[in-house]
PyMOL Python script that loads the backbone (N, CA, C, O; Angstrom):
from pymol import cmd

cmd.read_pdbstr("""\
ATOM      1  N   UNK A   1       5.263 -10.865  -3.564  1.00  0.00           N
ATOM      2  CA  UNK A   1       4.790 -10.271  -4.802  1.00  0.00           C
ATOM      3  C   UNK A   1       3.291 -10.506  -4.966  1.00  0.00           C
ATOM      4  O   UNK A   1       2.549  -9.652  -5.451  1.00  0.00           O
ATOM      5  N   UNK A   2       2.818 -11.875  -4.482  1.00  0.00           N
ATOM      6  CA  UNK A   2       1.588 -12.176  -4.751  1.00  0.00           C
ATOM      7  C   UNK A   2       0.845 -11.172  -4.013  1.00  0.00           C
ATOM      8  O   UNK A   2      -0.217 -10.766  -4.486  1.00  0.00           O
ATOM      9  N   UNK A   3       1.301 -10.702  -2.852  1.00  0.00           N
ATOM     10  CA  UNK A   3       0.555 -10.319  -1.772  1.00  0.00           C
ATOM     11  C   UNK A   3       0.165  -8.468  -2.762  1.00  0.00           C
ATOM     12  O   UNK A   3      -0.969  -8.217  -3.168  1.00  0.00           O
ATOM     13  N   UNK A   4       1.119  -7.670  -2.906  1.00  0.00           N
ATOM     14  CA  UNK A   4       1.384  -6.743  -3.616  1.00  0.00           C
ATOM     15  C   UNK A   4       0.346  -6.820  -5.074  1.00  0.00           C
ATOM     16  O   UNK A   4      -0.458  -5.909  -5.272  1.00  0.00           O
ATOM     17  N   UNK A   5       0.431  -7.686  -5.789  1.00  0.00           N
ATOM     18  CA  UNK A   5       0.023  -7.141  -6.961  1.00  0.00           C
ATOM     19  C   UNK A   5      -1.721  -8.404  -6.954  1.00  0.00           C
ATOM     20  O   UNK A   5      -2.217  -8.246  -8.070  1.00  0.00           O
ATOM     21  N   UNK A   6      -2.248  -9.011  -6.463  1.00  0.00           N
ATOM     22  CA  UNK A   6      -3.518  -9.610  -6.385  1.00  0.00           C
ATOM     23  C   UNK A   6      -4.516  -8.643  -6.092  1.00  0.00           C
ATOM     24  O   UNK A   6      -5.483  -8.593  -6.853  1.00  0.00           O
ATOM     25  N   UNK A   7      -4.452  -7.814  -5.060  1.00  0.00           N
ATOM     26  CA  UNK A   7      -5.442  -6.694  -4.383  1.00  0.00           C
ATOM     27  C   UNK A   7      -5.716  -5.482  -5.843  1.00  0.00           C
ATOM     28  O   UNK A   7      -6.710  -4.863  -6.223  1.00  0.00           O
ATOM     29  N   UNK A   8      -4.268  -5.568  -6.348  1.00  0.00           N
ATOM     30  CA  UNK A   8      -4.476  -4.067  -7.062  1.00  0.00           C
ATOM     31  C   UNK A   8      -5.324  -4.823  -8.378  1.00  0.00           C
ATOM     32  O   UNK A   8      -6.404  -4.341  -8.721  1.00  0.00           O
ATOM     33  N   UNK A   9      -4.734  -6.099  -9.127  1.00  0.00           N
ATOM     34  CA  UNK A   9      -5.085  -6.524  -9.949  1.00  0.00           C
ATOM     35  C   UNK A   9      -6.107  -7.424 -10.279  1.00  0.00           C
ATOM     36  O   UNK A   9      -6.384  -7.735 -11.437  1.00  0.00           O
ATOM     37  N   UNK A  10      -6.651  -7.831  -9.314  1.00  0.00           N
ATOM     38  CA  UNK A  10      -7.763  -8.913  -9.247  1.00  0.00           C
ATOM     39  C   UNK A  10      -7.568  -9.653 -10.468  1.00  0.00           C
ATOM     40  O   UNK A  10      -8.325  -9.493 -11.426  1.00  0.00           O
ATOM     41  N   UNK A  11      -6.567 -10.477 -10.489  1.00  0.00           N
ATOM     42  CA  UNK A  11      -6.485 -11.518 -11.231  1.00  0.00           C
ATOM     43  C   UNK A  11      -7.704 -12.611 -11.651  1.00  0.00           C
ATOM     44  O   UNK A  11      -8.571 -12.889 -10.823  1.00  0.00           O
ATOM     45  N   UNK A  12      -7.703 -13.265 -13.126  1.00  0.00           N
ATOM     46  CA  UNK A  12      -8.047 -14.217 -12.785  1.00  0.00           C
ATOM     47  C   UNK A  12      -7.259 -15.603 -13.019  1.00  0.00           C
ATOM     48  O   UNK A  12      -7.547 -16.741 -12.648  1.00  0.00           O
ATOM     49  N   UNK A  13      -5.921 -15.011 -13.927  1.00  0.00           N
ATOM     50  CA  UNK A  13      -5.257 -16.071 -13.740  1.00  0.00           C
ATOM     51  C   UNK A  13      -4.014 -15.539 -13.362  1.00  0.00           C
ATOM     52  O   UNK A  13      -3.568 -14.686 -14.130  1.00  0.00           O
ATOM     53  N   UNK A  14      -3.109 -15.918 -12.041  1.00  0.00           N
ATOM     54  CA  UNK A  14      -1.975 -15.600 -11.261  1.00  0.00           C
ATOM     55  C   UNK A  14      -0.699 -17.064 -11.210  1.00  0.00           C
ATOM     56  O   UNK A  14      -0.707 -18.099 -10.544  1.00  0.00           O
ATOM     57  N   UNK A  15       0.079 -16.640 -12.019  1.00  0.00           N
ATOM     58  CA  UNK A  15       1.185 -17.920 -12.160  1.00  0.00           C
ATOM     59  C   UNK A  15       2.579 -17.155 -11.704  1.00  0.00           C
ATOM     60  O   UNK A  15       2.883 -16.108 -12.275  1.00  0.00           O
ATOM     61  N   UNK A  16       3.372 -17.670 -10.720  1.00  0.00           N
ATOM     62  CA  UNK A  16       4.252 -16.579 -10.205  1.00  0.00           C
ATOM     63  C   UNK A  16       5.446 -18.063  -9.649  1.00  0.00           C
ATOM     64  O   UNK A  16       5.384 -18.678  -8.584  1.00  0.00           O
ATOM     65  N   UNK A  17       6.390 -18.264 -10.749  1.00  0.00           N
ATOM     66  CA  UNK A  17       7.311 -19.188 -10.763  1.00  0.00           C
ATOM     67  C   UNK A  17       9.175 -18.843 -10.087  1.00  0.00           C
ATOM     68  O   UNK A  17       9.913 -18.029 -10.643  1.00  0.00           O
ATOM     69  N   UNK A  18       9.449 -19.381  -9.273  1.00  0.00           N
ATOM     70  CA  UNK A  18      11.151 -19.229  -8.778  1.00  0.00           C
ATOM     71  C   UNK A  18      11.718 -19.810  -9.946  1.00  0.00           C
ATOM     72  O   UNK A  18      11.768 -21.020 -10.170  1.00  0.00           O
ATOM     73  N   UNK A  19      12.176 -18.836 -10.736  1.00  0.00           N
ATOM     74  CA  UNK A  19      13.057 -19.246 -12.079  1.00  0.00           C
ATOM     75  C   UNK A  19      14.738 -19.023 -10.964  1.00  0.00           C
ATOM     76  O   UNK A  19      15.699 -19.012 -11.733  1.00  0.00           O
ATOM     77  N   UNK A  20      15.046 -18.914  -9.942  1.00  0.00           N
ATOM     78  CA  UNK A  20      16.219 -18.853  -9.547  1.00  0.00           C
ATOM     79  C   UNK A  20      17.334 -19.686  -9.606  1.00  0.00           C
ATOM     80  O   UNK A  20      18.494 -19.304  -9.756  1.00  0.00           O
ATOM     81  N   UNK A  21      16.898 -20.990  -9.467  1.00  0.00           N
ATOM     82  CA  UNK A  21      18.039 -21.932  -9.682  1.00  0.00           C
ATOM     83  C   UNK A  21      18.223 -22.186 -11.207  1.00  0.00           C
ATOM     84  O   UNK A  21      18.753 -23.262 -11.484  1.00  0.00           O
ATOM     85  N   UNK A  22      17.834 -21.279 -12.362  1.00  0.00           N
ATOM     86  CA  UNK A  22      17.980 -21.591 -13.622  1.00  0.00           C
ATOM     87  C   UNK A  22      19.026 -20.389 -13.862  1.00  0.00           C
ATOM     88  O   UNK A  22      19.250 -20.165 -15.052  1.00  0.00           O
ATOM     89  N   UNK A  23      19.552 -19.759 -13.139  1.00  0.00           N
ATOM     90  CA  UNK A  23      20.353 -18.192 -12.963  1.00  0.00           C
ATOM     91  C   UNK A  23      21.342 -18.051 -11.944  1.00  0.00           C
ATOM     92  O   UNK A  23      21.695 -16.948 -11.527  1.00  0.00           O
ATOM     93  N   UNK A  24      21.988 -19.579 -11.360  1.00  0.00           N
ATOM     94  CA  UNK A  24      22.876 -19.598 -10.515  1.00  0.00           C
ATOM     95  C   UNK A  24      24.281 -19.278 -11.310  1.00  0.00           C
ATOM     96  O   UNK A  24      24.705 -19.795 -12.344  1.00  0.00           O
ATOM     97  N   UNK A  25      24.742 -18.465 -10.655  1.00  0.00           N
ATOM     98  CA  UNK A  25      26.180 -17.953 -11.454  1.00  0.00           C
ATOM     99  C   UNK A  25      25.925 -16.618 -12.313  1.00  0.00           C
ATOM    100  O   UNK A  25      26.827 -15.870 -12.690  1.00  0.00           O
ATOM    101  N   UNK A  26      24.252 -16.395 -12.618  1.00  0.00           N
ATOM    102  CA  UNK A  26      24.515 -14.736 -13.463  1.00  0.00           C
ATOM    103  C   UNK A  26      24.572 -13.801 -12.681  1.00  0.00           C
ATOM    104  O   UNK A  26      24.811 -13.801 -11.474  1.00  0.00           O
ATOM    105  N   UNK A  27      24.270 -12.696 -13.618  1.00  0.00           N
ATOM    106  CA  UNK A  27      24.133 -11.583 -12.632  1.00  0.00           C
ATOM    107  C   UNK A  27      22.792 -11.501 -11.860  1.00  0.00           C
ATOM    108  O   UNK A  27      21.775 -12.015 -12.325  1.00  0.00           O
ATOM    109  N   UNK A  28      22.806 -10.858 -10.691  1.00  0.00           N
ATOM    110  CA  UNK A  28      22.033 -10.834  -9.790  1.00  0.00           C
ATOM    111  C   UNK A  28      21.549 -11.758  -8.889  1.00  0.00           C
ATOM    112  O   UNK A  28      21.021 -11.465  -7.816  1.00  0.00           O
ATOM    113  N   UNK A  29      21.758 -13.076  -9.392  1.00  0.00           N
ATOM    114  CA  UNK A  29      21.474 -14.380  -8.528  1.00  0.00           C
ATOM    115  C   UNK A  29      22.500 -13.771  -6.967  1.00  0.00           C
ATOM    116  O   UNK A  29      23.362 -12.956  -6.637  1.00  0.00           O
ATOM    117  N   UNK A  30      21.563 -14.941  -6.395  1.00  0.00           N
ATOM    118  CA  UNK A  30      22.224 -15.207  -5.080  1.00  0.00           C
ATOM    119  C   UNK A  30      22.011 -16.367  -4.774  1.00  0.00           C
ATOM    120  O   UNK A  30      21.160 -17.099  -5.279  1.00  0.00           O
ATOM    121  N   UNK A  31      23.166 -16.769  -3.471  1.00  0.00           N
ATOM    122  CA  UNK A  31      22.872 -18.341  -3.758  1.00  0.00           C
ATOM    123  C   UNK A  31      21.323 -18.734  -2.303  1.00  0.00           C
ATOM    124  O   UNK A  31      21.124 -19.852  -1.829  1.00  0.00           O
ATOM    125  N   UNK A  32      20.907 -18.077  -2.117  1.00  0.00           N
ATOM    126  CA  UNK A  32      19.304 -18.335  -1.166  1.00  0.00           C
ATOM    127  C   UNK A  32      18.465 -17.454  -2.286  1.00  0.00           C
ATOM    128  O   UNK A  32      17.700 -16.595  -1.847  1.00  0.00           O
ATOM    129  N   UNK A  33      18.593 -17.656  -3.898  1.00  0.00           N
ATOM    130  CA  UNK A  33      17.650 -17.651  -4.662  1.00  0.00           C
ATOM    131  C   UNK A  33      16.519 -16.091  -4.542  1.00  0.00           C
ATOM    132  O   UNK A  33      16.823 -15.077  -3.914  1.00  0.00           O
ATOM    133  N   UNK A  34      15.478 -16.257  -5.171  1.00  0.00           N
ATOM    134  CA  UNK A  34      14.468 -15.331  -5.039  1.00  0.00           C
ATOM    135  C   UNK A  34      14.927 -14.084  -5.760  1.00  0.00           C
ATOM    136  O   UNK A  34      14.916 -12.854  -5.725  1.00  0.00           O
ATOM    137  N   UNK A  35      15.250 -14.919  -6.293  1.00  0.00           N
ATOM    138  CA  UNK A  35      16.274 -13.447  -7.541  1.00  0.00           C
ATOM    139  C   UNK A  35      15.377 -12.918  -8.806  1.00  0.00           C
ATOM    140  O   UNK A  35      15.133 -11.726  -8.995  1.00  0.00           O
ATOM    141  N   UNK A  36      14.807 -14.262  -9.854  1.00  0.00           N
ATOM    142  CA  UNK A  36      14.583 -14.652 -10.733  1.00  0.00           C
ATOM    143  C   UNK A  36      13.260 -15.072 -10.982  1.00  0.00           C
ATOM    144  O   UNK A  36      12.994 -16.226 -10.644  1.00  0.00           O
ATOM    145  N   UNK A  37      12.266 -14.307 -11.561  1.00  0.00           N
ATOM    146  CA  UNK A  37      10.953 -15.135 -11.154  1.00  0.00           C
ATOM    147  C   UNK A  37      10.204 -14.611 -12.954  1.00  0.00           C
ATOM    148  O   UNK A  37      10.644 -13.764 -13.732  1.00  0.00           O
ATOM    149  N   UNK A  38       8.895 -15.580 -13.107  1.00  0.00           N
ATOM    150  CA  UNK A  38       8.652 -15.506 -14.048  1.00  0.00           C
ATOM    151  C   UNK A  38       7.029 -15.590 -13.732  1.00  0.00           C
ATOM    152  O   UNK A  38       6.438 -16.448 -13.077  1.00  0.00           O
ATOM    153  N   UNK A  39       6.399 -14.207 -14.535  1.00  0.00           N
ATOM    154  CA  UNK A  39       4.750 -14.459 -13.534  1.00  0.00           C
ATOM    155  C   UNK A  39       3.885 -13.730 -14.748  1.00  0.00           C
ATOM    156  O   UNK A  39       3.930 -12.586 -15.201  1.00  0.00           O
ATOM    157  N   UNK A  40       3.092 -14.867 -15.073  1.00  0.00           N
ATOM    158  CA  UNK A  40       1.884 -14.701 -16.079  1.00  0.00           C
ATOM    159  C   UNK A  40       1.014 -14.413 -15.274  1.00  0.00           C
ATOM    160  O   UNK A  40       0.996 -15.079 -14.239  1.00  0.00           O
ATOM    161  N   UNK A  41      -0.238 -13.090 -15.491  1.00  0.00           N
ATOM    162  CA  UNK A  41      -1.553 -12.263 -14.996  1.00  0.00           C
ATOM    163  C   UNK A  41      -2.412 -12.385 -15.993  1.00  0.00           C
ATOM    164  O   UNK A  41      -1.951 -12.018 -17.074  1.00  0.00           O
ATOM    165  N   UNK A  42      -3.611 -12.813 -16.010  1.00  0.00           N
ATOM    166  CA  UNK A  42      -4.547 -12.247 -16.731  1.00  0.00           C
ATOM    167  C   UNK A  42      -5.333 -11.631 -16.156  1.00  0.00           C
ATOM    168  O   UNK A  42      -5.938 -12.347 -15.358  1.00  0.00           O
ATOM    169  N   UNK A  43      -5.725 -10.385 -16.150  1.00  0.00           N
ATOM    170  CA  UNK A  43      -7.025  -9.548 -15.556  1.00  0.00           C
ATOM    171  C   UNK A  43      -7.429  -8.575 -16.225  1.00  0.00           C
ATOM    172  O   UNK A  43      -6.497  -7.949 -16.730  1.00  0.00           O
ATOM    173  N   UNK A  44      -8.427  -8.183 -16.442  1.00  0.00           N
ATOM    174  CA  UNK A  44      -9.206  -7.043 -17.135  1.00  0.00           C
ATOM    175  C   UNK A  44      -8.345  -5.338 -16.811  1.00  0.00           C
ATOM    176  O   UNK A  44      -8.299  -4.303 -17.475  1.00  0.00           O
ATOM    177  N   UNK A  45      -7.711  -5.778 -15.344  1.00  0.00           N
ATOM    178  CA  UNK A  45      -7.499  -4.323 -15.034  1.00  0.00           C
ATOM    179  C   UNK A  45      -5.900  -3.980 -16.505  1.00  0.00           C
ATOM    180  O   UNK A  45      -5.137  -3.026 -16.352  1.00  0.00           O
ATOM    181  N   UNK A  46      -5.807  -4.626 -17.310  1.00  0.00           N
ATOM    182  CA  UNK A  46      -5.160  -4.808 -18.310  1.00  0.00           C
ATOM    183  C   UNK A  46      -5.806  -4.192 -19.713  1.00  0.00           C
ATOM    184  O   UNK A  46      -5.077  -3.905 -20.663  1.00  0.00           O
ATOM    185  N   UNK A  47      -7.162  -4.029 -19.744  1.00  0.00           N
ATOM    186  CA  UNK A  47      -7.700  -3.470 -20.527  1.00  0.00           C
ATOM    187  C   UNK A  47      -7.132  -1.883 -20.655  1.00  0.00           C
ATOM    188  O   UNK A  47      -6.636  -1.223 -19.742  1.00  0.00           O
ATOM    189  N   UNK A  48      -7.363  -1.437 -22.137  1.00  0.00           N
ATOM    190  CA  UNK A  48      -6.936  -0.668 -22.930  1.00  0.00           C
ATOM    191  C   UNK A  48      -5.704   0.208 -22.651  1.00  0.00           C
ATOM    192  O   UNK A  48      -5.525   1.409 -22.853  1.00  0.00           O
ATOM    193  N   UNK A  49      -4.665  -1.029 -21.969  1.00  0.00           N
ATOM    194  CA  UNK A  49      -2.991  -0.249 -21.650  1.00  0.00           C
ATOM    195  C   UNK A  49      -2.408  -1.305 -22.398  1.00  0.00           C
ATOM    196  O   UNK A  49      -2.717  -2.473 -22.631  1.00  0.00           O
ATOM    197  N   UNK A  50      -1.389  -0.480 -22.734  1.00  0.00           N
ATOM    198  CA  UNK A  50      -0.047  -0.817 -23.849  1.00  0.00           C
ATOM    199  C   UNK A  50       0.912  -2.131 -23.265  1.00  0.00           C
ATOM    200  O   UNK A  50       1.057  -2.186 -22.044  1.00  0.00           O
ATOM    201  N   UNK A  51       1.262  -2.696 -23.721  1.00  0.00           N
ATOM    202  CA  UNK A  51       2.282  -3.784 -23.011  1.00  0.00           C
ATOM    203  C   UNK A  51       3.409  -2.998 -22.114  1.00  0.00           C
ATOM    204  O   UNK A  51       3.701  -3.401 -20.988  1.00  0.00           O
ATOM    205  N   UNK A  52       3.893  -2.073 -22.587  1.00  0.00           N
ATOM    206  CA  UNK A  52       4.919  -0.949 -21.758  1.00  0.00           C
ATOM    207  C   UNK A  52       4.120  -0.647 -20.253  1.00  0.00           C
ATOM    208  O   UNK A  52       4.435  -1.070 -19.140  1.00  0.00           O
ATOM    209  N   UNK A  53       3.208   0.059 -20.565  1.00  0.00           N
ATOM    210  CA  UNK A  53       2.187   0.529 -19.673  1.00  0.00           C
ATOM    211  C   UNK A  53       1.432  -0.515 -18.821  1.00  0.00           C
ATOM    212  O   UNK A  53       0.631  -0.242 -17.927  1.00  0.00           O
ATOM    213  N   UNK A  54       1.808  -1.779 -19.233  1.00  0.00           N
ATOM    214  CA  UNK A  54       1.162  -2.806 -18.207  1.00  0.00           C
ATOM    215  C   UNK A  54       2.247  -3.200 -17.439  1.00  0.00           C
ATOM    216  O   UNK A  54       2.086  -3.232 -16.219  1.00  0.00           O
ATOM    217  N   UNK A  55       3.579  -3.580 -18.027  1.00  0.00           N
ATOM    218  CA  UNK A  55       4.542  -3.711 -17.475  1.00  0.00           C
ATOM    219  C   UNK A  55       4.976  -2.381 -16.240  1.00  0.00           C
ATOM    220  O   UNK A  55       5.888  -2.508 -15.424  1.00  0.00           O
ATOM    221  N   UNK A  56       4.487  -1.704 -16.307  1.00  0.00           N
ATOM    222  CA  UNK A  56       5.424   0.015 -16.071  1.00  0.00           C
ATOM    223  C   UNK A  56       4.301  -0.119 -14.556  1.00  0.00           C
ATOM    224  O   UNK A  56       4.712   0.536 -13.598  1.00  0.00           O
ATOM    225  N   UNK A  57       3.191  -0.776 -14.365  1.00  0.00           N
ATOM    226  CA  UNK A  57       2.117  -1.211 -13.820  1.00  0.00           C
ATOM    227  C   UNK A  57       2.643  -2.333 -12.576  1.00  0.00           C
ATOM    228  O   UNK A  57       2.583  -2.143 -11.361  1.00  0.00           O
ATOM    229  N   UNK A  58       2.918  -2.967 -12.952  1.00  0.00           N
ATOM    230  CA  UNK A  58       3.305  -4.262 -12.281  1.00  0.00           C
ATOM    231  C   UNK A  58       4.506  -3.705 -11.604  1.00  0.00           C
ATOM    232  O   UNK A  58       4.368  -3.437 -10.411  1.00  0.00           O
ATOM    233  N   UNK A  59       5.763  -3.466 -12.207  1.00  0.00           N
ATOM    234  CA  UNK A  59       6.703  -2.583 -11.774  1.00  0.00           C
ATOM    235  C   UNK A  59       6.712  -1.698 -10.636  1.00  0.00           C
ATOM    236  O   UNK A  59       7.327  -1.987  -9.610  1.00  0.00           O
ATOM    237  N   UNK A  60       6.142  -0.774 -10.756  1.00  0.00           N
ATOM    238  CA  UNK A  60       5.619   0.429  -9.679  1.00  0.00           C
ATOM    239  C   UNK A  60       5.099  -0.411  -8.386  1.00  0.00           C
ATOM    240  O   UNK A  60       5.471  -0.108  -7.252  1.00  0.00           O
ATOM    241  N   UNK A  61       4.557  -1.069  -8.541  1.00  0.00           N
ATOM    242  CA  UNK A  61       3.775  -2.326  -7.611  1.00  0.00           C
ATOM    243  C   UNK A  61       5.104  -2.882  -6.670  1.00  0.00           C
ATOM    244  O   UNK A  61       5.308  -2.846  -5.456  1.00  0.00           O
ATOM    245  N   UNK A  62       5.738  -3.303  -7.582  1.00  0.00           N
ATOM    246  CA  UNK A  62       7.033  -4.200  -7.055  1.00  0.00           C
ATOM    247  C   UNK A  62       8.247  -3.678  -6.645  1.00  0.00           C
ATOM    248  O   UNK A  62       9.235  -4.399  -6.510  1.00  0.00           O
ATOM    249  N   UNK A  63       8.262  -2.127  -6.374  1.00  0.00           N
ATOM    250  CA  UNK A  63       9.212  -1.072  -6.790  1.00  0.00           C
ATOM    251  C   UNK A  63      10.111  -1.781  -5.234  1.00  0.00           C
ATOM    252  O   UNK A  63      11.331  -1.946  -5.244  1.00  0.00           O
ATOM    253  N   UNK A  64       9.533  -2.004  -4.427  1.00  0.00           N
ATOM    254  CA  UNK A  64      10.744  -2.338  -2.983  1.00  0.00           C
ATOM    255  C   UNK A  64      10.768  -3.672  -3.567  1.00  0.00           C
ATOM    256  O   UNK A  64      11.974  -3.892  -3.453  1.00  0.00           O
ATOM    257  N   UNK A  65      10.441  -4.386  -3.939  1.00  0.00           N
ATOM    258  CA  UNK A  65      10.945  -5.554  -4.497  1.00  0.00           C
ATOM    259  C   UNK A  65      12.329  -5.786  -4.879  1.00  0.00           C
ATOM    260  O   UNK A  65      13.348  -6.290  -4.407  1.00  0.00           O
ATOM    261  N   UNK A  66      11.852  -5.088  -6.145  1.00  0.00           N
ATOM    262  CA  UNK A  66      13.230  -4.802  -6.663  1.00  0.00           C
ATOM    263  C   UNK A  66      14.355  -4.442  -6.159  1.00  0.00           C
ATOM    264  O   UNK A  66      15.468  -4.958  -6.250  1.00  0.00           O
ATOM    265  N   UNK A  67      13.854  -3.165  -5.415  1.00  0.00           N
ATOM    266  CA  UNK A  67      14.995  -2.131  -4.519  1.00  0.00           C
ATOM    267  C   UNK A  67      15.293  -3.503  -3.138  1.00  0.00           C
ATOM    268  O   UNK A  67      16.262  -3.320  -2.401  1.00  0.00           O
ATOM    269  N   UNK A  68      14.702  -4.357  -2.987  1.00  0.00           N
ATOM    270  CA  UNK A  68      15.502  -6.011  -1.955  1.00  0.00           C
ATOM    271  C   UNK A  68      15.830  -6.973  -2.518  1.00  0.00           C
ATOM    272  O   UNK A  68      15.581  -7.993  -1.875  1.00  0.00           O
ATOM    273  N   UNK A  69      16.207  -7.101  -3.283  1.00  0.00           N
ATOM    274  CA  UNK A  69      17.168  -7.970  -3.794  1.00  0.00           C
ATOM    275  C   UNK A  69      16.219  -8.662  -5.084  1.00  0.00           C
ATOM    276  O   UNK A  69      16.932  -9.590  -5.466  1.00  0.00           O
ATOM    277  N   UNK A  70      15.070  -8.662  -5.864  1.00  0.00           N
ATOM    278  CA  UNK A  70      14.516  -9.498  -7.241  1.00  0.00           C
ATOM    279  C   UNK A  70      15.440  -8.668  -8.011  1.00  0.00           C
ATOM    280  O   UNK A  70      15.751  -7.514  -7.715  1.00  0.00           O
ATOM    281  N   UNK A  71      15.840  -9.306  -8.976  1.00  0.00           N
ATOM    282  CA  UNK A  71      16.405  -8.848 -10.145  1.00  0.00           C
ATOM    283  C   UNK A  71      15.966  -9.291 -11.696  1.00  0.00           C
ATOM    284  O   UNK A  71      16.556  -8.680 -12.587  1.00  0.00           O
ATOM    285  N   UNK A  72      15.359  -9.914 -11.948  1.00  0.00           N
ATOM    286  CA  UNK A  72      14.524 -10.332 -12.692  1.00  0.00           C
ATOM    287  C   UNK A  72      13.401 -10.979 -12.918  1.00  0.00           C
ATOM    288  O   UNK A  72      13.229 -12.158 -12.610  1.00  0.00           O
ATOM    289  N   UNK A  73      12.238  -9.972 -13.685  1.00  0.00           N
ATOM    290  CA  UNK A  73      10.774 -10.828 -14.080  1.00  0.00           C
ATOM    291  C   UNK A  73      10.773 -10.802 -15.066  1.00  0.00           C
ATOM    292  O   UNK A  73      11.430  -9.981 -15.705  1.00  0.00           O
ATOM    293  N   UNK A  74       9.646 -12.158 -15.855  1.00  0.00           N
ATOM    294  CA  UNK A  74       9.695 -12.019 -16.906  1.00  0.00           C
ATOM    295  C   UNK A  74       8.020 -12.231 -16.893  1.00  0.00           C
ATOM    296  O   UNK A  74       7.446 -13.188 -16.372  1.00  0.00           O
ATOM    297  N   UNK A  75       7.452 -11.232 -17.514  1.00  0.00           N
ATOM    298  CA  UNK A  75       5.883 -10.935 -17.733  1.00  0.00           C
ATOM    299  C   UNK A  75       5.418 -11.474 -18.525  1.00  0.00           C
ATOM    300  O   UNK A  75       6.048 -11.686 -19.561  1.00  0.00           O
ATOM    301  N   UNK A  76       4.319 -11.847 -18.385  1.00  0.00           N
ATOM    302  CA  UNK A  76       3.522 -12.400 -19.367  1.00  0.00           C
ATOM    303  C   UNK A  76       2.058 -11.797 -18.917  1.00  0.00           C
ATOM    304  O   UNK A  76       1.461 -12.474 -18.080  1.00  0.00           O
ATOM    305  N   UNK A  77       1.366 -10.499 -19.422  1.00  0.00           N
ATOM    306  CA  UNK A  77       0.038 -10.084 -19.014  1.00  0.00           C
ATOM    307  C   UNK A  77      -0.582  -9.814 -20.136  1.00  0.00           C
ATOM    308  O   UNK A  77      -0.109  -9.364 -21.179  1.00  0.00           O
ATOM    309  N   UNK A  78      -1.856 -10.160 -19.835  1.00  0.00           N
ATOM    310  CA  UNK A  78      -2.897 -10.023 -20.620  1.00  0.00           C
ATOM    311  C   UNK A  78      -4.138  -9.878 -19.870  1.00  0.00           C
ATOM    312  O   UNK A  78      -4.143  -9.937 -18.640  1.00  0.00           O
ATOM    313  N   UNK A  79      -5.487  -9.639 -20.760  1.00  0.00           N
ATOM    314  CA  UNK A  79      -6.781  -9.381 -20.572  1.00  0.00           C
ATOM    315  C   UNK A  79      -7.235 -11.059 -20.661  1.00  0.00           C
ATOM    316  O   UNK A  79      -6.518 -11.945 -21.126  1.00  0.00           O
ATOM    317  N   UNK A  80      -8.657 -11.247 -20.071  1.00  0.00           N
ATOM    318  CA  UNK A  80      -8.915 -12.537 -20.186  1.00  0.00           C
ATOM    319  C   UNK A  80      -9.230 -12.617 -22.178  1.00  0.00           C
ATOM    320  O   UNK A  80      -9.255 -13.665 -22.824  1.00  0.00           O
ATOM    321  N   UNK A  81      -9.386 -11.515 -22.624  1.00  0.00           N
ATOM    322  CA  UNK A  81     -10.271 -11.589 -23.849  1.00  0.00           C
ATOM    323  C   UNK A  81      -8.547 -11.953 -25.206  1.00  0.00           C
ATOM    324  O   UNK A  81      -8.336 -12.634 -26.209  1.00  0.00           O
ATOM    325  N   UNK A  82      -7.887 -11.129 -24.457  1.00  0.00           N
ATOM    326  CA  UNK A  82      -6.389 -11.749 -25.336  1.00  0.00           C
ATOM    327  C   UNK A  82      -5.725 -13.171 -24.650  1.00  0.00           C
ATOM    328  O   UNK A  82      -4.830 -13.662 -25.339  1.00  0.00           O
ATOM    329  N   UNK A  83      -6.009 -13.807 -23.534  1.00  0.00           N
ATOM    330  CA  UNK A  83      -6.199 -14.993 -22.890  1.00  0.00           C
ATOM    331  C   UNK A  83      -6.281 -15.668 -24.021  1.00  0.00           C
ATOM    332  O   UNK A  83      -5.354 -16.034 -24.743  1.00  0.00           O
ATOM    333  N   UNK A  84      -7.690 -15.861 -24.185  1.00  0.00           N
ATOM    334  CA  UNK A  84      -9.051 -16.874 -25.032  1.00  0.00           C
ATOM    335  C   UNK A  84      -8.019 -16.465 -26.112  1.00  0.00           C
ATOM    336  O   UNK A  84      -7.147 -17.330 -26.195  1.00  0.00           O
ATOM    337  N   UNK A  85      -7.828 -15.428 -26.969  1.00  0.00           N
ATOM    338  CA  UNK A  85      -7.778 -15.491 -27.898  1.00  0.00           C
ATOM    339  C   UNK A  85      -6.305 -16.291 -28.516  1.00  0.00           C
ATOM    340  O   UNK A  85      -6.102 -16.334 -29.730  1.00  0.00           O
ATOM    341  N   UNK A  86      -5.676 -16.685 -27.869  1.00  0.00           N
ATOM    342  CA  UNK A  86      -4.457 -16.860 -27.812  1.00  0.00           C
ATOM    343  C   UNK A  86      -3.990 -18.252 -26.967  1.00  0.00           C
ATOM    344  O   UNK A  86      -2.797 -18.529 -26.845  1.00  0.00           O
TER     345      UNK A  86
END
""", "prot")
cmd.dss("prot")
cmd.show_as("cartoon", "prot")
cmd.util.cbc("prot")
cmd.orient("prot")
């Protein structure tokens, strides 16, 4: 994922966590993990798009991801300027 979405997004802050062993037994888990991940971005290329539209962003990015086995992210993106502010 890192590899996929760093180039497009030039991050400056990239946090990209295996939430998998917190999802053993739901849906989509598997038991060799990499199911479940949880990844805060801050980068400008975030400027003047909608939270939908940033998500819908990241997504498209990750689209064979998904389609190999991730089944859940949980986003956290922002601009550095909603960063600071927050």
């Amino acid at each position: 994922m890192e590899k996929l979405l760093k180039p497009q997004l030039s991050p400056h802050v990239f946090v990209l966590e295996d939430e998998s062993s917190r999802h053993i037994g739901h849906a989509g888990a598997r038991p060799e993990g990499e199911t479940h991940y949880r990844l805060r971005v801050v980068s400008d290329a975030f400027a003047g798009l909608s939270r939908v539209a940033r998500q819908r962003l990241v997504y498209d990015a990750l689209r064979e991801e998904f389609d190999t086995g991730l089944h859940a992210l949980s986003l956290d993106l922002k601009t550095r300027a909603e960063a600071a502010a927050s």
